[in-house]
C-alpha positions in Angstrom: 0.0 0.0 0.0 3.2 2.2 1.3 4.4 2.1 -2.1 1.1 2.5 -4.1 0.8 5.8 -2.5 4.7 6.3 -3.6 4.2 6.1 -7.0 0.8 8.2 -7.4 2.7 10.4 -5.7 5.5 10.2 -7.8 3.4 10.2 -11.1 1.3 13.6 -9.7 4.3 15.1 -8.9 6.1 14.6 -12.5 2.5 15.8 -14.0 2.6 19.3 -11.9 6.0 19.6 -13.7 5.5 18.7 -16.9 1.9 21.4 -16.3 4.2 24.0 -15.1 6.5 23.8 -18.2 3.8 23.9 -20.4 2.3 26.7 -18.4 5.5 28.2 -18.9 5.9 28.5 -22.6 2.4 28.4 -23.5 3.1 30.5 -27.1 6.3 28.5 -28.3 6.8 25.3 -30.3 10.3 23.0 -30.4 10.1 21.1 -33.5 13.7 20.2 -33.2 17.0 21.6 -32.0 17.6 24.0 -34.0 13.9 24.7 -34.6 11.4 27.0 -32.6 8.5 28.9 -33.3 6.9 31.4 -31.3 3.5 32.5 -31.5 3.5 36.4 -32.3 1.0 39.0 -32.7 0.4 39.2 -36.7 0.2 43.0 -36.7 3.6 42.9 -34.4 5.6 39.8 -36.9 9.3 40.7 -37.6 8.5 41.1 -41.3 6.5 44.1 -40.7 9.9 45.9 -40.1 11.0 45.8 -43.3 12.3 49.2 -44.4 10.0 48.5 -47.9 7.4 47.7 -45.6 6.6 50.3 -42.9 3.1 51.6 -44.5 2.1 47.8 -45.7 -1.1 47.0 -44.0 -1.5 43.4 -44.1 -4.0 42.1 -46.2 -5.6 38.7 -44.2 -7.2 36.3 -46.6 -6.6 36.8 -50.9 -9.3 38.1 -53.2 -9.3 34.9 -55.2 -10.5 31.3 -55.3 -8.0 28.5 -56.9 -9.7 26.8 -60.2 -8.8 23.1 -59.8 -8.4 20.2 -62.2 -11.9 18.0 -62.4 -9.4 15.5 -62.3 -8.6 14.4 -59.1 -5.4 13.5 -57.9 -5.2 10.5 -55.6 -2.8 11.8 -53.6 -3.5 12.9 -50.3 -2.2 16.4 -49.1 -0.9 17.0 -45.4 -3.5 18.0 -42.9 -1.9 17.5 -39.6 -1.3 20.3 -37.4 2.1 20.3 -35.9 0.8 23.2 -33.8 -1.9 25.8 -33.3 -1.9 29.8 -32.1 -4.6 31.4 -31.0 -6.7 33.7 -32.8 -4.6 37.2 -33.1 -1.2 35.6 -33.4 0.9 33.6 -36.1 4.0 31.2 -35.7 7.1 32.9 -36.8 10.7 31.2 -36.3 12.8 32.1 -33.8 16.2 32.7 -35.4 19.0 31.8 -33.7 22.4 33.2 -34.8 23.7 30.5 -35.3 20.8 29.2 -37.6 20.6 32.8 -39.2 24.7 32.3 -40.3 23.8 29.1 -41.6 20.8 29.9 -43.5 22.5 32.7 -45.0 25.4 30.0 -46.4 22.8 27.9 -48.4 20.9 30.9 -49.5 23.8 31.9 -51.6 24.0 28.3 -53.0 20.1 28.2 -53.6 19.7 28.2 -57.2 18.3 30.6 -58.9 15.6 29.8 -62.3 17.5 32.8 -64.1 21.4 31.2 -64.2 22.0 29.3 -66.6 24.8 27.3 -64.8 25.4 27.3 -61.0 28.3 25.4 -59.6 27.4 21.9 -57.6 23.9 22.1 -58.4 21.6 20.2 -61.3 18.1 20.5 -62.2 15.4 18.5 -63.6 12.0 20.2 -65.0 10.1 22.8 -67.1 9.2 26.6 -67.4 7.2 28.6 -69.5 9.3 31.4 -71.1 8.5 35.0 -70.8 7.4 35.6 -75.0 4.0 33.6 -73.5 3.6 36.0 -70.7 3.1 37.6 -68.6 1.9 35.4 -65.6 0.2 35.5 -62.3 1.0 32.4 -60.8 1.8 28.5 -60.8 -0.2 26.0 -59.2 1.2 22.0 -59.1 0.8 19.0 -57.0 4.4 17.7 -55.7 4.7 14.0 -54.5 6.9 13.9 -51.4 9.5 11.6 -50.8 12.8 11.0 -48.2 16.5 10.7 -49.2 19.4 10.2 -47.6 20.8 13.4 -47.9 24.5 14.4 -46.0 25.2 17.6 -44.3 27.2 19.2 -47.0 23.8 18.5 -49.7 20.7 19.6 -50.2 17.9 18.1 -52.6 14.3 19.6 -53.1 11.6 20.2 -55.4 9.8 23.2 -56.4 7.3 25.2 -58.0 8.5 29.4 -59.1 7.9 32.8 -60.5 10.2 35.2 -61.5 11.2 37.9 -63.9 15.1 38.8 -64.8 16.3 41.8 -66.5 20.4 42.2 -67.1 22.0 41.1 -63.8 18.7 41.8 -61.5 16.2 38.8 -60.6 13.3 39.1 -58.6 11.6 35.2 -58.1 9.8 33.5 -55.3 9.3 29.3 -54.7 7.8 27.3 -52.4 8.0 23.0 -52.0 10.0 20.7 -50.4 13.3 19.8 -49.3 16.0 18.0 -47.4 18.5 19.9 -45.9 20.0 18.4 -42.5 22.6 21.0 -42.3 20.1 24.0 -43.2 16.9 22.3 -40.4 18.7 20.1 -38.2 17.6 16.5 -39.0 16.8 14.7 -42.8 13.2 15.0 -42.6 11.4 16.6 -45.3 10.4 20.0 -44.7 8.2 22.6 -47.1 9.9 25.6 -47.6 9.2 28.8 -49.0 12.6 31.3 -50.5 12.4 34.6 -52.3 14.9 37.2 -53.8 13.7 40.8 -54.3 14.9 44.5 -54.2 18.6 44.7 -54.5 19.0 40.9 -54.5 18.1 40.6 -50.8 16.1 37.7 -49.8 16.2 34.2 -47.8 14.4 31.3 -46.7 11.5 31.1 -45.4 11.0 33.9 -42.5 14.6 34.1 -41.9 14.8 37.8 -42.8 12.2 39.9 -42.4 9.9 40.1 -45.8 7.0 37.2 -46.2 3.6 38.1 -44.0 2.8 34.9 -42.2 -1.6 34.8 -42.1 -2.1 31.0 -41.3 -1.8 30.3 -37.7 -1.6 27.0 -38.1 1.3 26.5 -40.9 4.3 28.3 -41.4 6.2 28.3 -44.4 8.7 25.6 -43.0 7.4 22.3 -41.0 8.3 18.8 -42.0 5.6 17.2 -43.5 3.9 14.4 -41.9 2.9 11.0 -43.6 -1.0 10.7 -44.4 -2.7 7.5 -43.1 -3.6 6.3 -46.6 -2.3 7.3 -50.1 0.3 9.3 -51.5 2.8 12.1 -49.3 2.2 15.2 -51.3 2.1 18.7 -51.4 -0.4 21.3 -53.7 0.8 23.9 -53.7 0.6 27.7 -55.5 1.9 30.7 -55.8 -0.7 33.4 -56.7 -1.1 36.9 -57.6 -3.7 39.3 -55.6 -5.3 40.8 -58.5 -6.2 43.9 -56.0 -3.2 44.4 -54.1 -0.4 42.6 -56.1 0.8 40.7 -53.2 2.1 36.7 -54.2 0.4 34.4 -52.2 2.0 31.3 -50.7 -1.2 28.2 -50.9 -1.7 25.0 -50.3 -4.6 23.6 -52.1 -7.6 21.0 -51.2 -10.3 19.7 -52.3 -12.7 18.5 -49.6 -11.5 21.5 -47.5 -11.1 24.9 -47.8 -7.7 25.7 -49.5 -5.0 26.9 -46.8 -3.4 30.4 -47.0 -0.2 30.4 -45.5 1.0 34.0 -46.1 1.8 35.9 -48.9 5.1 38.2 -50.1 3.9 41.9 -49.7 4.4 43.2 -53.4 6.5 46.1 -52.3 9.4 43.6 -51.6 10.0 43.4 -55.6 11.0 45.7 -58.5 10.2 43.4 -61.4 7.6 41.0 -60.5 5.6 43.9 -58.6 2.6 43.2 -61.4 3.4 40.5 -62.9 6.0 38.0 -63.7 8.3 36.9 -66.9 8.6 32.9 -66.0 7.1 30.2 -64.4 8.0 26.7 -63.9 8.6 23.7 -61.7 11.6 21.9 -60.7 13.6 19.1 -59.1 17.4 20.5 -57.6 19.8 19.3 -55.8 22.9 20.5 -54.6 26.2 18.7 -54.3 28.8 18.5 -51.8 32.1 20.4 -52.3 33.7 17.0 -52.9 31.3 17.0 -55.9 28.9 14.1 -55.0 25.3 14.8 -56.5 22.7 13.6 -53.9 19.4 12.2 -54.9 17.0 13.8 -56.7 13.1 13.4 -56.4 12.6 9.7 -55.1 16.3 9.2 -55.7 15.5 6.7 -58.5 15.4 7.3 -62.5 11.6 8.1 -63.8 10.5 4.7 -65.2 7.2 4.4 -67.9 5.6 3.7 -64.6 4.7 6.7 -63.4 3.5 5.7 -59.7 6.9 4.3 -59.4 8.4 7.7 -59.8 8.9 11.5 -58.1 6.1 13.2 -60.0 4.7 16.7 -61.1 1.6 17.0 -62.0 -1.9 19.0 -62.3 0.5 22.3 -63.5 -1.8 25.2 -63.6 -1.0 28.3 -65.1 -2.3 32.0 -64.3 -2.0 33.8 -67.7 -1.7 37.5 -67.8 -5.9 38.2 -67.8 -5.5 36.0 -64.2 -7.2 33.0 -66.1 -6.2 29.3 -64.8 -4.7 27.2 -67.8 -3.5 23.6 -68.0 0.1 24.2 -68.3 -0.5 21.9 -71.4 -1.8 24.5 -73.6 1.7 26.3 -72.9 5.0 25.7 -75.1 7.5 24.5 -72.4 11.0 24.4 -72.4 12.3 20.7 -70.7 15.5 21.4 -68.3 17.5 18.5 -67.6 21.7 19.6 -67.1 22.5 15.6 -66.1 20.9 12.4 -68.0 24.0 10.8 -66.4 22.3 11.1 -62.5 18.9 12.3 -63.4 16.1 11.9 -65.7 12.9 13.7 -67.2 9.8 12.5 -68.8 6.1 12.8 -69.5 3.3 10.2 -68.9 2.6 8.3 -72.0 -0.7 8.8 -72.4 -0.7 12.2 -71.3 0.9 15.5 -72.6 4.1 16.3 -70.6 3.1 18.9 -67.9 0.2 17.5 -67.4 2.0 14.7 -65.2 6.0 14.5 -65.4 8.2 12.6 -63.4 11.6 13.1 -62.7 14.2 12.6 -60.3 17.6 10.0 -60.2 20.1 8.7 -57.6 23.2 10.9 -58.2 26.8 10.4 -57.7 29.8 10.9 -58.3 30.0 11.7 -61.9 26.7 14.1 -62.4 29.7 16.9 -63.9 29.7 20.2 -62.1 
């Protein structure tokens, strides 16, 4: 009996604490090490101190509705909540230093859809070029997939905007990746990274610029495994015909679409009302000893297309903000490696409508 009364004792006692710590950080959430977010006033976020942004007032749902393929993808889209701040306050990411510094070292490796040849990094996928513009947006469904990935690599997948003009780029992109070094473990993460005025820009909420409106999802969380189906992620990035702010989305069909946030249109000098180029695409980044890590589902697209890292319901907004199947579009294919990685359409399909993509990498991809 003496010791039945020890343990509930013990037990109530390890609950009080475990109370009292949540108590004590009741607005802050440890996804790992190296990241926490904190749950901040949305009309007091860090962004909001941008030197282009002191007048911006932030604009808290879009003006728009996402047209959506009446085909239906059978892939199922994330919909667990990591976390959840209450009404009046979004989670931004509590930037460390250290993780700033680091951040900073990838973004200047991140490759940008306006070089035509970046050091260490290759590329698999397709854009529509500027003499079929202007555009308001791209909106695609990415399947979702781990790799082992080192420290010194980075692999990821992408949908982006952007216009270039001589030796200035503005261009924005939101998917996925795998970046130990950059978040801490080899999950897969979303991510969101934009260049703007001057050539600033970063990752995610790193600096100040993107206006988080979700209070559920951030820009950057790893993304959980559905119960049944496919790991995916639908995604846009869309124009507010009213204010001209580019919207960061992730798109459903059984539930209302979710707006993450959206880059304040003040942040850009080219793409401020529209944009040149659009496109998706498969990256990775190799160490400096020049291994290529894997690419999509780290294996070569086969003629089976469920056996491969695919692309597919590409939407296009053309320059009167109407959605077209990226089909109806004359698209350049990108592939820099058919040694390490591979491109191709669905058979019975037109490519863009599905592609798949992806390989395992190496040691002889070329630089």
């Amino acid at each position: 009996m003496k010791f039945f009364c020890k343990l509930i004792t013990i037990i109530f006692t390890v609950c009080v604490v475990q109370c009292r710590e949540i108590i004590r950080n009741p607005n802050s959430f440890k996804v790992n090490e190296k990241i926490i977010y904190d749950c901040v006033d949305i009309y007091k976020q860090p962004s909001l101190s941008h030197p282009l942004l002191q007048n911006h007032k932030i604009q808290l749902k879009p003006s728009f509705s996402i047209s959506k393929p009446k085909h239906k993808s059978k892939s199922k889209i994330q919909s667990k909540k990591i976390f959840e701040c209450s009404d009046g306050t979004v989670p931004i990411l509590n930037n460390t230093n250290e993780y700033v510094t680091n951040a900073q070292h990838w973004a200047k490796k991140h490759f940008s859809p306006f070089t035509s040849d970046s050091h260490g990094t290759h590329i698999a996928g397709v854009r529509a070029l500027p003499y079929q513009g202007p555009y308001h947006g791209v909106t695609a469904l990415l399947s979702v997939h781990d790799l082992n990935i080192s420290v010194d690599q980075a692999s990821y997948a992408n949908i982006y905007i952007g216009s270039g003009v001589s030796n200035k780029v503005n261009f924005l992109q939101t998917g996925w990746m795998v970046n130990p070094s950059l978040f801490g473990d080899g999950r897969t993460w979303s991510y969101g990274f934009w260049k703007g005025v001057n050539g600033t820009g970063c990752y995610n909420t790193i600096c100040p610029g993107f206006i988080q409106v979700s209070r559920t999802d951030p820009l950057s969380i790893p993304i959980p495994y559905p119960h049944k189906r496919d790991r995916a992620l639908y995604i846009s990035i869309l124009q507010d015909k009213k204010t001209g702010n580019w919207w960061a989305i992730h798109v459903n069909y059984h539930v209302p679409d979710l707006n993450i946030g959206y880059w304040p249109k003040e942040l850009f000098d080219l793409i401020g009302t529209n944009a040149d180029m659009v496109g998706v695409l498969g990256t990775v980044q190799a160490s400096p000893s020049g291994k290529s890590p894997p690419m999509g589902n780290g294996h070569l697209p086969t003629k089976h297309f469920k056996e491969s890292a695919r692309i597919e319901n590409v939407i296009i907004i053309d320059s009167k903000y109407k959605s077209i199947a990226s089909r109806k579009y004359k698209l350049e294919k990108l592939l820099d490696s058919n040694k390490c990685y591979g491109l191709r359409g669905r058979e019975d399909l037109p490519l863009l409508d599905m592609f798949t993509y992806g390989g395992p990498g190496g040691d002889s991809c070329g630089i």
